[in-house]
C-alpha positions in Angstrom: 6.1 -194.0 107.7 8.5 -195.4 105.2 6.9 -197.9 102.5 10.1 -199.3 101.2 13.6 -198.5 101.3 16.0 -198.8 98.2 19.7 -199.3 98.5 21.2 -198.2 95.2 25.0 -197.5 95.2 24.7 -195.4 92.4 28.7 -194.5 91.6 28.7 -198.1 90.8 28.0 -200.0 87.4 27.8 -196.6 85.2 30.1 -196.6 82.0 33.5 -195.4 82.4 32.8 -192.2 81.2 30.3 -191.6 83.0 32.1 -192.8 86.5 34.9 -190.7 85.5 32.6 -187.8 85.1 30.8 -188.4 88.6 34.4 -188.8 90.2 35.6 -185.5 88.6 32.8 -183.7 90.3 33.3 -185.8 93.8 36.1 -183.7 93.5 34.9 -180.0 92.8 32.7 -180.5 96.0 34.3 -179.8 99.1 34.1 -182.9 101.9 32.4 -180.6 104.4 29.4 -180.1 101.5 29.8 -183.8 101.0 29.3 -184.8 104.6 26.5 -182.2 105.3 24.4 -183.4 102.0 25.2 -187.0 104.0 26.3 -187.4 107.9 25.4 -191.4 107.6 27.8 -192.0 104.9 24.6 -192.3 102.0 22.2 -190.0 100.7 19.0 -190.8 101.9 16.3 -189.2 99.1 12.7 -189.3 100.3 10.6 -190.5 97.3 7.1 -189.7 97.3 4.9 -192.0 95.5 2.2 -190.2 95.7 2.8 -188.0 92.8 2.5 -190.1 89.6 3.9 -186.9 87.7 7.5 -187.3 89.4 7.5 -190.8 90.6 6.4 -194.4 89.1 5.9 -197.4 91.2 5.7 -200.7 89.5 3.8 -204.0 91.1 6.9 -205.0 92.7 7.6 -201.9 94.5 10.0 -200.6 92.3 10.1 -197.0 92.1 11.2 -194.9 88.6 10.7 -190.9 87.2 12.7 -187.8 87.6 12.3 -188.0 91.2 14.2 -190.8 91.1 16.9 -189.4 88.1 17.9 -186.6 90.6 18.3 -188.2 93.3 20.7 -190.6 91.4 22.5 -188.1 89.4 22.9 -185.7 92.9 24.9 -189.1 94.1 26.7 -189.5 91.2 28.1 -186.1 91.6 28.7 -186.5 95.4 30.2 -189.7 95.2 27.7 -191.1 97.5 25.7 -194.5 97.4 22.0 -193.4 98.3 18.8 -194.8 99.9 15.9 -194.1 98.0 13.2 -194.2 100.6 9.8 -194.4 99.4 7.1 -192.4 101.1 2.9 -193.2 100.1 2.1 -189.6 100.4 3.8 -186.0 100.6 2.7 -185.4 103.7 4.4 -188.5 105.4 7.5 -187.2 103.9 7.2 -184.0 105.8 6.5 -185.7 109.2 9.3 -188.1 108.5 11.5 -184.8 108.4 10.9 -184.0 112.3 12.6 -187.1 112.6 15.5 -186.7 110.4 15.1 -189.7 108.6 16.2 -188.4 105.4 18.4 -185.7 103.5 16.9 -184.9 100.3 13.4 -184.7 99.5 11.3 -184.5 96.3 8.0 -181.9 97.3 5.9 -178.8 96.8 6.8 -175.9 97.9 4.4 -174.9 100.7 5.1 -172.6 103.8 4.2 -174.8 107.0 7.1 -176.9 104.7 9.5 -174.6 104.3 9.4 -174.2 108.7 11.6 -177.6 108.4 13.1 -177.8 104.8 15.5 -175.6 102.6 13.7 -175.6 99.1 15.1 -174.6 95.9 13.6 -173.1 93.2 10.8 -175.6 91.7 12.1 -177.6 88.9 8.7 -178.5 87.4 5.0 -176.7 87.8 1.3 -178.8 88.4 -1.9 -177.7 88.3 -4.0 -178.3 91.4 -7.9 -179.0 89.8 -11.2 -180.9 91.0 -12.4 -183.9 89.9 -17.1 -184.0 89.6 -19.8 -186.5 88.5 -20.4 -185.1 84.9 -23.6 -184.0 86.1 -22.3 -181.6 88.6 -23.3 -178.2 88.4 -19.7 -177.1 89.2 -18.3 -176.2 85.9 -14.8 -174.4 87.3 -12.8 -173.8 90.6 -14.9 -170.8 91.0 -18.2 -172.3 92.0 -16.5 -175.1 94.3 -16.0 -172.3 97.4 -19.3 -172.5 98.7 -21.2 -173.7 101.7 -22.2 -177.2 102.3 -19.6 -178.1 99.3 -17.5 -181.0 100.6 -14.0 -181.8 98.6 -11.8 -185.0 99.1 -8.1 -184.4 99.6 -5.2 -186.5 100.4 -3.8 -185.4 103.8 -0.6 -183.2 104.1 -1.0 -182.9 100.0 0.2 -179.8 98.8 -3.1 -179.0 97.5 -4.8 -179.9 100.8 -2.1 -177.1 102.1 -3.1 -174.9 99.7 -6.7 -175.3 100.0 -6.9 -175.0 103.7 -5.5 -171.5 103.4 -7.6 -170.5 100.7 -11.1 -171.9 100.8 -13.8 -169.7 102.6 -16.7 -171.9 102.7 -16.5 -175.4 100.9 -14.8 -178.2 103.4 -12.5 -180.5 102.6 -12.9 -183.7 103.7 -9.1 -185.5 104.5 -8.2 -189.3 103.3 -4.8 -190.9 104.1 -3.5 -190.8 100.3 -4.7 -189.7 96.5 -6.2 -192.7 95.8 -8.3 -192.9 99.1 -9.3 -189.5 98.5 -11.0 -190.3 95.3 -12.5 -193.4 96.9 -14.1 -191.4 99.5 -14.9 -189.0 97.2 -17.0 -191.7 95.1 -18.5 -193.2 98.4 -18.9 -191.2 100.5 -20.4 -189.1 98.0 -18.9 -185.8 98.1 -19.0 -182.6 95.6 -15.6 -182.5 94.2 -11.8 -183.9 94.4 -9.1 -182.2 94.6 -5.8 -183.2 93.2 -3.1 -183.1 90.7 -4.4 -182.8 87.0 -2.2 -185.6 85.3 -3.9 -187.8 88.2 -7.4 -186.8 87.9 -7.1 -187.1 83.9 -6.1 -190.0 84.5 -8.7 -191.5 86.7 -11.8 -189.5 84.5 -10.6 -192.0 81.5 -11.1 -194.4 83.1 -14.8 -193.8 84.8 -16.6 -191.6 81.9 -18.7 -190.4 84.6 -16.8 -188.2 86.2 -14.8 -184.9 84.2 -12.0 -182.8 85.3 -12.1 -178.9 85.5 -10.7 -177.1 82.6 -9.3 -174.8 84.7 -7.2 -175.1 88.2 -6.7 -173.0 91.6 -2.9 -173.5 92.5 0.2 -173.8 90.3 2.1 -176.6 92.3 5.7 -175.7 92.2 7.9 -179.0 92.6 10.7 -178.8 94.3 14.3 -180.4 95.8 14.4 -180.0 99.5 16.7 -180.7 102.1 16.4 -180.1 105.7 17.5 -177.0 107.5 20.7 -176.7 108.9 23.0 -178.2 106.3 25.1 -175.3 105.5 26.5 -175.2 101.8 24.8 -178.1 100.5 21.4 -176.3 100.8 23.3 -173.6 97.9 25.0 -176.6 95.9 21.2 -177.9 95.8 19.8 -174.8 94.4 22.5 -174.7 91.5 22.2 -178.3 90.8 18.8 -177.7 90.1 19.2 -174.4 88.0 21.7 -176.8 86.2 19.4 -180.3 85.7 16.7 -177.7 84.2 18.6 -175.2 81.4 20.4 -178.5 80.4 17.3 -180.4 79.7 17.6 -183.2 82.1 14.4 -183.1 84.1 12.6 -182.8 80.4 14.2 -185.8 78.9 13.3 -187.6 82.0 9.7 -186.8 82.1 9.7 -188.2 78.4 11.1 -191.3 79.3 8.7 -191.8 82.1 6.3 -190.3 79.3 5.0 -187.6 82.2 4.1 -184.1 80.7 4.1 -181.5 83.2 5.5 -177.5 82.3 9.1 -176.9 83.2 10.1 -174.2 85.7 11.9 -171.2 84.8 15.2 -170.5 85.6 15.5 -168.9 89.5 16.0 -165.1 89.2 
């Protein structure tokens, strides 16, 4: 399921300060939260790299974005080396979960999720839209649930999630990952794609004959995750979160990975 796994001791070659500071809050965390983020010895963090919002994956595999911030600055405080294990899709990150193959994970929030995961609050918020030919009659999300209307998803997707609760009468049509869903969707020559906006804009620059809907039918709230049955550290997760989002660390990350996407209020 796994596309690549990182080793990154990340306590290691930070400034002084900054390993002083990770060691001071080693300390502040009890061992028993410790050892329940990470019963191996490392934090493994489930990357998903199918979310170009939260994660960036060079030619060589390499794997950068706030995904990848938290799950480095959540070892830094733990005083834990971590795996970064990098997933194609969201939903191979959820099946990977039934087989405990990793502690944290970077997703949506979504209820047939939450049945093996611990979610916090989200941390950053995605529009869910459709991608057309420009000459499509479909002009918003409203005229896409009809019959005979066929929309390309990823599989396990948030949005495919979303949709397949939602949609009375279009059908969505399943690929194995983002891009193979707008693939199909070009060849295979369906109505609409469905996907994240920052994806779809993306993809509509570069082939002028397709447009993206100016508006959107989910609000995909991005979460931290870990799975159920982890006592405290689920509750240290949800304030590290609170914490990387009123101190403006998951924003100045997003700008370096020069990703826009709205950041989540605080949890009430």
């Amino acid at each position: 399921m796994a596309i690549g796994i990182v080793r990154r001791q990340f306590i290691f070659g930070l400034g002084s300060a900054a390993f002083a500071q990770s060691a001071r809050s080693a300390a502040r965390i009890s061992p028993e939260t410790i050892h329940a983020f990470a019963p191996t010895g490392r934090l493994r963090a489930a990357i998903n790299a199918g979310n170009v919002v939260l994660v960036q994956k060079d030619a060589s595999g390499a794997v950068t974005g706030v995904s990848v911030d938290l799950a480095a600055e959540l070892a830094h405080r733990l005083g834990l080396p971590a795996d970064l294990i990098v997933y194609e899709t969201a939903g191979k990150v959820t099946d990977a979960a039934k087989a405990g193959a990793w502690d944290i994970c970077f997703l949506a929030i979504e209820p047939v999720r939450a049945a093996l995961i611990d979610f916090t609050a989200p941390y950053v918020v995605i529009e869910g839209t459709y991608l057309v030919d420009v000459r499509s009659p479909l002009k918003s999300v409203a005229d896409v649930d009809h019959d005979g209307i066929r929309i390309a998803v990823a599989r396990g997707s948030a949005y495919d999630l979303y949709l397949s609760r939602t949609l009375q009468h279009a059908t969505l049509v399943r690929y194995p990952s983002p891009p193979l869903a707008l693939q199909g969707f070009r060849n295979d020559g369906l109505d609409a794609a469905a996907g994240v906006r920052q994806f779809l804009d993306g993809y509509a620059r570069s082939n002028p004959d397709l447009r993206v809907m100016p508006d959107h039918f989910q609000e995909i709230r991005e979460a931290m995750g870990i799975v159920r049955g982890r006592g405290d550290a689920a509750n240290y997760l949800h304030r590290f979160v609170e914490e990387m989002k009123a101190s403006g660390f998951v924003r100045a990350s997003l700008e370096r990975a020069h990703q826009s996407a709205l950041i989540a209020p605080p949890e009430k």
